[in-house]
Structure formats: C-alpha cells, structure tokens
N, C-alpha and C positions, 0 to 999 in steps of 0.2 A: 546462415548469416553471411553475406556479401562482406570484401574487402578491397579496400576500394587499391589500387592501382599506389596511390601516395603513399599508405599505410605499408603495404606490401614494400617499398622502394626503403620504408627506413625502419620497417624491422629485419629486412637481410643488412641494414649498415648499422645494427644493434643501436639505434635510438629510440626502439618501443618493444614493447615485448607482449604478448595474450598473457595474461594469469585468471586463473579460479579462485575468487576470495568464496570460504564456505563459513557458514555462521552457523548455530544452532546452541540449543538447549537453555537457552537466556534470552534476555529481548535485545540485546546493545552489542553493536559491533562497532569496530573501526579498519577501513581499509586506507592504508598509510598512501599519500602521494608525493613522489620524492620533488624536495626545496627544490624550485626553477623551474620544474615540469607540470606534467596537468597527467589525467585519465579520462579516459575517454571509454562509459558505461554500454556494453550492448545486448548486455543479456543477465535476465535473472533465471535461475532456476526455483525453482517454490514445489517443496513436498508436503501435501494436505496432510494436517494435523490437529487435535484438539487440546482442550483443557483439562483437569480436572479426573476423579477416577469413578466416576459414578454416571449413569448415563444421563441425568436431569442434568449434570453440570457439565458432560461432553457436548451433548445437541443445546449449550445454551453458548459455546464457546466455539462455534465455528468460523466468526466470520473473526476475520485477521487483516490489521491494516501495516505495512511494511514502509515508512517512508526512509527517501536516502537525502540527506541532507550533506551539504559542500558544510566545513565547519565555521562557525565563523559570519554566514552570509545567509539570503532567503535565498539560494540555489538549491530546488528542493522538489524532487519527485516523489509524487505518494501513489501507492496501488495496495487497491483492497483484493482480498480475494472471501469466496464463502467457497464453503468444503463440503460436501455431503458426503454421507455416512451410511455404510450395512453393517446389517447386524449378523455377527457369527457366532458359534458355539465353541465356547472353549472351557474345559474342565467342566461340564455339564453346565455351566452357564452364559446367558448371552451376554455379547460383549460388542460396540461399537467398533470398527476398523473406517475409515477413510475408504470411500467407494472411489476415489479419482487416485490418478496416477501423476506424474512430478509434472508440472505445467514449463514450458521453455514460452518465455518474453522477451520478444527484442524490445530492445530499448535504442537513446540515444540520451545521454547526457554529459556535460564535459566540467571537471571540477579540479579545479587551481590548486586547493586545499583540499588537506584528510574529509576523505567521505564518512560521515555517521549514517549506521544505519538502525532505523529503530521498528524493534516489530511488536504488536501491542493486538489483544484481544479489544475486539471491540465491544461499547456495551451489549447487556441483551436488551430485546427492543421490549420490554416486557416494565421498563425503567421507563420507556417513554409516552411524551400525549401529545396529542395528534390538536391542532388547531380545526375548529369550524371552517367549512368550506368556505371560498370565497372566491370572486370572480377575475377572468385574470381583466391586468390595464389594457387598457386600450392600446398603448404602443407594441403590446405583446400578444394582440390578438391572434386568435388562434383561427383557422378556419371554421365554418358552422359543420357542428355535430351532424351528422355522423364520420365527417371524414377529419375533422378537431376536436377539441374541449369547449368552444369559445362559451357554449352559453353553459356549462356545466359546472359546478362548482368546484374548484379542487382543495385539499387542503394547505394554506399556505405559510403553515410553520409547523415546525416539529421541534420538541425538547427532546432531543437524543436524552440527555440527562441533564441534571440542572442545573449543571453549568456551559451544555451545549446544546445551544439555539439553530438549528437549519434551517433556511428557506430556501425551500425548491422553488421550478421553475410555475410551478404553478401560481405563486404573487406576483412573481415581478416585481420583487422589490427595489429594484437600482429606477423603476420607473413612477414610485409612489412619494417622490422627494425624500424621504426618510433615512438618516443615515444609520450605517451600523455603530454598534457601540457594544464593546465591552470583547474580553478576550476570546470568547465562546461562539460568539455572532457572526455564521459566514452562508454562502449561499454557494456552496460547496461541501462533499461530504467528506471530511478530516477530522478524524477522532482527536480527542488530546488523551495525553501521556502523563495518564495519575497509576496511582497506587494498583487501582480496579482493576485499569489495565495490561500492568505488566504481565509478563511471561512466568507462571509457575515454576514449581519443581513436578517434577510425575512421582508418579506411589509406588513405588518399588516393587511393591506387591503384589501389583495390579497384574496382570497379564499382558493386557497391551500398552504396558509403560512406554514401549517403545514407539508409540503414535502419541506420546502428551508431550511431546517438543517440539520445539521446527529447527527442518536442517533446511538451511535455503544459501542456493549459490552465486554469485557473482560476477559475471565474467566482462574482466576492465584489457583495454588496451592501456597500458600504463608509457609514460611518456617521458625521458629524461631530457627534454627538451621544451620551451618554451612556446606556448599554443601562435605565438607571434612567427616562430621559425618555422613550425609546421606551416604557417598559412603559406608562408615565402616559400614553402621547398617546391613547388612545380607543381604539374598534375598526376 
C-alpha cells in the first residue's frame, strides 16, 4: 500500500494515525470515526470461511457479501467474495477447511461518520429462476457472435430470491424505458440483510468450528481533522 507524501507529513504532526479495525464471529461491526474528522478506508483483509456444521450446509454457504456503509448516508462500498473448499480427514472423518488463504484488498473510501460494517451469507442459488433468454437492446448491442452475444440470447432476469430481482447486463434494462420498482430491483449484484442471511453461531462440536466465522480486517487511516484541512494542507 502506497502513502502518499500529505498523509505521511500529518501522521509525523499526530493528525492521523493507521489503525487495524478486526471484526469476526457475528455479522455487524462499527468502526468509530472521531466528531470533526473523517477515515480514510485502504485496505481490507478477508479470511475464507463458511456456514453451518454439516457439509451440504458449508458448500451451500460460501459465497459472503461484506458491505461498509458511512452511517447515516448512501456512502457505501460492497464486495462479495466466494471461497472454495478441501476436504480433509479429521477423527476418521471428512471434513471441509477453506482451500484459499486471507485475501489483502486495497481499497479507497473516505467516511465523515461511524463506518457500519455488515457481513452476510448470500442466498444459495439453488432458491433462485433464471428468466427465458432474451435479446439484448439495440443501444447495448453487442458485437456479432463469435466475438459477442449480439444475436444469442441471454437471460435477462434472475430472482436471487423472492424478494431479490437482478438484471444483468444481458437486458439492458436502463434501455427498455422500464423503470425499477420496489426495494429488491437493481441491475447490480447486492444481497439484502434478512434473517437468512445473517452470520451463524459455529457447533462447538464440530471440529472445524474454527472456520464457521469470519475474522475480517480493516485497515483505516483515521483522521482528527477535517477532510476540508486535509485538502488545504499542501502536497
């Protein structure tokens, strides 16, 4: 991770500081940002974990969506990730671990107010139906097949679940006059935050309890100063 010159000039004159916010074993964090100042987000750490103690409900519980939201406001970055899985032998029986290792994301985002952060199992896709193919618009044409889609059909809606509507890019739907409606309806992929989705407890019992949570890190340049004085302080 790069620091730019500015940064470096006013954390030696103590008006910003690196901290590691870490979250884990729940879905809901808060990383506090102090009255008059901002934080400034550049890095998450994310270690591959699943759901559930049984392995129909671990390989159905992989994919994980982490959004950080400014409190208060739409200031709001979401990142999904999916996790694959080996199988090992423990006490004579098999057992899923996490085949990936802790993933490091730079980021950039800058938040006035307490950062929420929410981490949430997405549905399994085994919940969803696929809409009949269909051609894309013409303002979204595609080049001719074989080096596009253009004349191939794609599918251009997906019920994630039933109360989440997707439209990939395969309709085009900002070009069919049709507006969205309803809270579920986006043409981007953001899970919502029900019940289904929260973050378990692990089985104590289980062997590899210690892969049914997530520990996921944080890394803010925190700011006790006004994002208006940072601009003014020079290069």
């Amino acid at each position: 991770m790069l620091i730019s010159p500015k940064i470096e000039a006013l954390a030696f004159s103590g008006k910003c500081r690196w901290q590691m916010f870490w979250t884990g074993y729940t879905g809901t964090y808060t990383i506090p940002v102090p009255a008059g100042g901002f934080a400034l987000m550049r890095q998450i750490i994310y270690a591959p974990f699943y759901q559930g103690d049984t392995k129909a409900l671990q390989i159905a519980t992989v994919v994980h969506q982490i959004s950080v939201v400014e409190q208060g406001s739409r200031n709001e970055l979401t990142y999904i990730f999916r996790d694959s899985l080996n199988d090992v032998q423990v006490s004579g029986a098999t057992h899923f671990t996490p085949a990936g290792q802790q993933q490091i994301v730079e980021t950039w985002g800058t938040f006035k107010k307490n950062i929420c952060i929410d981490v949430m199992n997405a549905p399994d896709v085994n919940a969803a139906s696929f809409a009949a193919g269909a051609l894309f618009q013409p303002d979204a044409q595609e080049r001719i097949d074989p080096l596009g889609f253009a004349t191939i059909a794609q599918s251009p809606s997906v019920n994630i679940t039933a109360a989440q509507k997707y439209y990939p890019t395969g309709e085009q739907r900002q070009f069919i006059g049709a507006t969205y409606s309803g809270a579920g309806i986006r043409d981007r992929i953001r899970y919502n935050a029900n019940v289904a989705s929260r973050i378990g407890t692990p089985n104590n019992a289980d062997p590899d309890r210690n892969y049914q949570f997530p520990l996921i890190g944080f890394g803010c340049w925190i700011f006790n100063i006004p994002i208006t004085e940072y601009l003014n302080s020079g290069n």
